[in-house]
ROVO-107360 format. One record per residue (C-alpha): x, y, z; residue in one letter; chain; residue number from 1. Coordinates in Angstrom, 3 decimals. Layout:
<rs>
<r xx="X" yy="Y" zz="Z" code="A" unit="A" pos="NUM"/>
...
</rs>
This chain:
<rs>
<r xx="65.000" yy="56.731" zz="15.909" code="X" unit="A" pos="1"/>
<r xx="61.739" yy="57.564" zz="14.164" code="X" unit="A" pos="2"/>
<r xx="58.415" yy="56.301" zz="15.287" code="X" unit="A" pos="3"/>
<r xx="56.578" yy="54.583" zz="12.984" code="X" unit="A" pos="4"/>
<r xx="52.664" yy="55.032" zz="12.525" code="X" unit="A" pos="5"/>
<r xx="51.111" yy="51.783" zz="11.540" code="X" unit="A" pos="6"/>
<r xx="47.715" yy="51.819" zz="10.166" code="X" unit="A" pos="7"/>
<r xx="44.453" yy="49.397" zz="11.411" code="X" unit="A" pos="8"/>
<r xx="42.389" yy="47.881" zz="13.502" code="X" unit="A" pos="9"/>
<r xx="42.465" yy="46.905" zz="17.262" code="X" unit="A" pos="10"/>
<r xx="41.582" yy="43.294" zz="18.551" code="X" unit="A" pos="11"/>
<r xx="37.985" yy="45.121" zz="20.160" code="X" unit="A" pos="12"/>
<r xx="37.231" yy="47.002" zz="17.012" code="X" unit="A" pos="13"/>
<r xx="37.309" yy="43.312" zz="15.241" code="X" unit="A" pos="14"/>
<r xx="35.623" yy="41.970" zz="17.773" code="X" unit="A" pos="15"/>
<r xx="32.705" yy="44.956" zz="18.169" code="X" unit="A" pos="16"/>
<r xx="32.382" yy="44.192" zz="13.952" code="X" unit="A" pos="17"/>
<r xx="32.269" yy="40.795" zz="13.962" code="X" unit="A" pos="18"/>
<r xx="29.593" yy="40.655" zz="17.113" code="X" unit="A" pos="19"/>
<r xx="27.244" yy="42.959" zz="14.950" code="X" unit="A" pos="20"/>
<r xx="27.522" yy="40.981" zz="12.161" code="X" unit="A" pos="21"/>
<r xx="26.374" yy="37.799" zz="13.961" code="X" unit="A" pos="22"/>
<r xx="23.574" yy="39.720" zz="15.216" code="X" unit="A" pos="23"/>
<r xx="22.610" yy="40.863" zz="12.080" code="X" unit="A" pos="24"/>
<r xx="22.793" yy="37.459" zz="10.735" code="X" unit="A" pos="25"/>
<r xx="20.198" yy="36.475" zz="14.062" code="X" unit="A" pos="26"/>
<r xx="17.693" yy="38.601" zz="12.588" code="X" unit="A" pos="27"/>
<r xx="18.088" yy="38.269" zz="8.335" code="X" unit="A" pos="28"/>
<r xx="18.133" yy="34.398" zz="8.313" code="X" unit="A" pos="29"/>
<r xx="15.307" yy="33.777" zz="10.451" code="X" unit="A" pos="30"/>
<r xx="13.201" yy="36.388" zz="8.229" code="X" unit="A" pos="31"/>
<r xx="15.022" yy="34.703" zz="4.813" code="X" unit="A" pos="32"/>
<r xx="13.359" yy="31.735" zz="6.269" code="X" unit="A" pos="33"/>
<r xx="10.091" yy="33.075" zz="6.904" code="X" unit="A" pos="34"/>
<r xx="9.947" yy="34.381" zz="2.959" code="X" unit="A" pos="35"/>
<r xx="10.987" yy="31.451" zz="1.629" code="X" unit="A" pos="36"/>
<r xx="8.248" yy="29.516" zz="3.306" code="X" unit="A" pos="37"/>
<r xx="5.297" yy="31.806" zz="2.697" code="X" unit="A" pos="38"/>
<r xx="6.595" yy="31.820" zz="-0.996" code="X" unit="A" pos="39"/>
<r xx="6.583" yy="28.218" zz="-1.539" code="X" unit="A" pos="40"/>
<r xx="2.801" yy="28.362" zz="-0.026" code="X" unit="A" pos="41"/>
<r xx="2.041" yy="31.220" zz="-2.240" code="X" unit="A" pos="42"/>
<r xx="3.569" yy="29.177" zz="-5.173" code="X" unit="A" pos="43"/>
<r xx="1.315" yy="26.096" zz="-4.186" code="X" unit="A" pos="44"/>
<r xx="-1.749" yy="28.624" zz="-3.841" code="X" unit="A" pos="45"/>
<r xx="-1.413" yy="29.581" zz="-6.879" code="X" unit="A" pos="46"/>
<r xx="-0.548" yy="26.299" zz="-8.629" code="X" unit="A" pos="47"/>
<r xx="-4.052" yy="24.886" zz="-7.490" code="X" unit="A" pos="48"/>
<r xx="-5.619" yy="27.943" zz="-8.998" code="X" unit="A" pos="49"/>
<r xx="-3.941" yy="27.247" zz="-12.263" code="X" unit="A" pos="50"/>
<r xx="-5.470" yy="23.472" zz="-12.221" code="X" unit="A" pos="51"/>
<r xx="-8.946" yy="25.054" zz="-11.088" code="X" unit="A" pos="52"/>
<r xx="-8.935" yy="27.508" zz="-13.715" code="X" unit="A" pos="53"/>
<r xx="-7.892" yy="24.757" zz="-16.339" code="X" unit="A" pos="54"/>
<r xx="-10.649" yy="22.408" zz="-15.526" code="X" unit="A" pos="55"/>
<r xx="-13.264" yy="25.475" zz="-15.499" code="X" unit="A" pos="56"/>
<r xx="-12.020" yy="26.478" zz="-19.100" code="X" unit="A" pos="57"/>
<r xx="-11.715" yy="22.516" zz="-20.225" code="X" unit="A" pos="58"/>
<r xx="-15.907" yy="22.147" zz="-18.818" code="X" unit="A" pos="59"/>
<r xx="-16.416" yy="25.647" zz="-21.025" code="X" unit="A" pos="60"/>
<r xx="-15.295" yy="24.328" zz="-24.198" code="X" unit="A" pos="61"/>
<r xx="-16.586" yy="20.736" zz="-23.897" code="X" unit="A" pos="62"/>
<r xx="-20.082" yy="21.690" zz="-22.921" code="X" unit="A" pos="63"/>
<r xx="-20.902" yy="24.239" zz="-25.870" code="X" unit="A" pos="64"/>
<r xx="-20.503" yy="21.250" zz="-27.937" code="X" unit="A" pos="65"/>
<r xx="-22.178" yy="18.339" zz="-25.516" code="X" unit="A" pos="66"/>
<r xx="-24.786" yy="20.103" zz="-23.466" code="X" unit="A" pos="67"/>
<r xx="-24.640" yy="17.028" zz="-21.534" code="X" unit="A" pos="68"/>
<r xx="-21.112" yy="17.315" zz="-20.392" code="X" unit="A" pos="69"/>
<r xx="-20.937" yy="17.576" zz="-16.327" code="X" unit="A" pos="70"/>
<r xx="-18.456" yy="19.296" zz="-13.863" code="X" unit="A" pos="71"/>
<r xx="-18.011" yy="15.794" zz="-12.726" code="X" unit="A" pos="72"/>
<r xx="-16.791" yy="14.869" zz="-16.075" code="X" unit="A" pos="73"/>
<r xx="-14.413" yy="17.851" zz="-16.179" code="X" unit="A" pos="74"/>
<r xx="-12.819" yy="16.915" zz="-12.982" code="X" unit="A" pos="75"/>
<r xx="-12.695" yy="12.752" zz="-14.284" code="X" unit="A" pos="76"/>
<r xx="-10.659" yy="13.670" zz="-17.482" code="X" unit="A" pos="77"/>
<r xx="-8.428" yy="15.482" zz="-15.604" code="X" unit="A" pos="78"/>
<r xx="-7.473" yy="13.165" zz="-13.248" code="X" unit="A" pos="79"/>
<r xx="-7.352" yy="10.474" zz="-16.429" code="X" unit="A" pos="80"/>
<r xx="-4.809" yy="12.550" zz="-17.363" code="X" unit="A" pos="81"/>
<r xx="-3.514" yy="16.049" zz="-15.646" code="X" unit="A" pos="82"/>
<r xx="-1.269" yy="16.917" zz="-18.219" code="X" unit="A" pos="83"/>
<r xx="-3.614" yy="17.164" zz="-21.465" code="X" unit="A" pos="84"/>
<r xx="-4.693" yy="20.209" zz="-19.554" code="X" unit="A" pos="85"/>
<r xx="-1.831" yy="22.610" zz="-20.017" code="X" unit="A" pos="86"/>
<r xx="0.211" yy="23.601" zz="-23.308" code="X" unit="A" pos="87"/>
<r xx="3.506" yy="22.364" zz="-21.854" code="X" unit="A" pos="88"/>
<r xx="1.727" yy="18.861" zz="-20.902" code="X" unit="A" pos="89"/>
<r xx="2.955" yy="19.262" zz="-17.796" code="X" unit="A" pos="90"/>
<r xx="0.501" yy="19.365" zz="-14.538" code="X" unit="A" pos="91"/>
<r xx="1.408" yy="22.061" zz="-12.238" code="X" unit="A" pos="92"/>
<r xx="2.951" yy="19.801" zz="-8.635" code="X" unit="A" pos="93"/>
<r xx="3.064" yy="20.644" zz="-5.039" code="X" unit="A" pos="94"/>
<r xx="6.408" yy="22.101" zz="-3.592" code="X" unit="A" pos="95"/>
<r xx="7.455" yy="18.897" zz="-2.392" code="X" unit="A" pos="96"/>
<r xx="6.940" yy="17.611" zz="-6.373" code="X" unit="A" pos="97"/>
<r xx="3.737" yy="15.296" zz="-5.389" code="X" unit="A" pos="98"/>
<r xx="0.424" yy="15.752" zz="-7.162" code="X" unit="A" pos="99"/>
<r xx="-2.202" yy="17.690" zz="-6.522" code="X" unit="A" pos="100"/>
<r xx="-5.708" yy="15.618" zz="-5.600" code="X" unit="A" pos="101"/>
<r xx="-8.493" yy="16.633" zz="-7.251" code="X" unit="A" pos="102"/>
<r xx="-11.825" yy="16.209" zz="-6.566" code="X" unit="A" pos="103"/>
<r xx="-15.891" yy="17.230" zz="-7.297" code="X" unit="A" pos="104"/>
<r xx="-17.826" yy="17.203" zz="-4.063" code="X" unit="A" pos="105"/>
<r xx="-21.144" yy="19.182" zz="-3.578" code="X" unit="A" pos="106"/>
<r xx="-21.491" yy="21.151" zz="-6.978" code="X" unit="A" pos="107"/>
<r xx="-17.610" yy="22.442" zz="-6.778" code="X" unit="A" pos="108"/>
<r xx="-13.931" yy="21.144" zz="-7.413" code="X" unit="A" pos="109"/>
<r xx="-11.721" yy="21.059" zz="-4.580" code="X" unit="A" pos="110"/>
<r xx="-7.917" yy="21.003" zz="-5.003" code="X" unit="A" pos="111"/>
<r xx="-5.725" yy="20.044" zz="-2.406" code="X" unit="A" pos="112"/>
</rs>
């Protein structure tokens, strides 16, 4: 009778693999979590930026020909309409897909 030498894994050395897996799991999704959030407020950072920027560069052109033209005005034909503003004609949007308000208070826009 010849004894036969099977190959694999015990019951603990399954279990010992599968209980450091779920510990490494603890620890990435929390951190996956983390990165996605600071990402989306990165994102929305840098979204607000882009409508800043636009308005700036929209006041630059308009007042070399109307020395007249105001911030203030800047800021009121962009809320007439945000998308005239950017070559796609779409306004840059907040992570959850709602508008950005913008505003001219004391000499400077504010986006939020």
């Amino acid at each position: 009778m010849s004894k036969s030498n099977q190959g694999g894994f015990t019951l603990i050395e399954l279990v010992v693999v599968i209980v450091i897996l779920g510990i490494l799991a603890a620890i990435a999704v929390p951190r996956y979590f983390d990165l996605s959030e600071s990402a989306e407020t990165a994102a929305e950072t840098a979204n607000a930026r882009s409508i800043e920027a636009a308005i700036m560069m929209h006041f630059g052109t308009e007042v070399s020909a109307d020395a007249s033209y105001t911030l203030s005005d800047a800021v009121d034909d962009y809320n007439a309409d945000p998308g005239s503003f950017f070559q796609d004609g779409n306004a840059p949007t907040k992570a959850d897909g709602s508008a950005f308000s913008v505003e001219f208070a004391a000499g400077a826009v504010t986006v939020e």
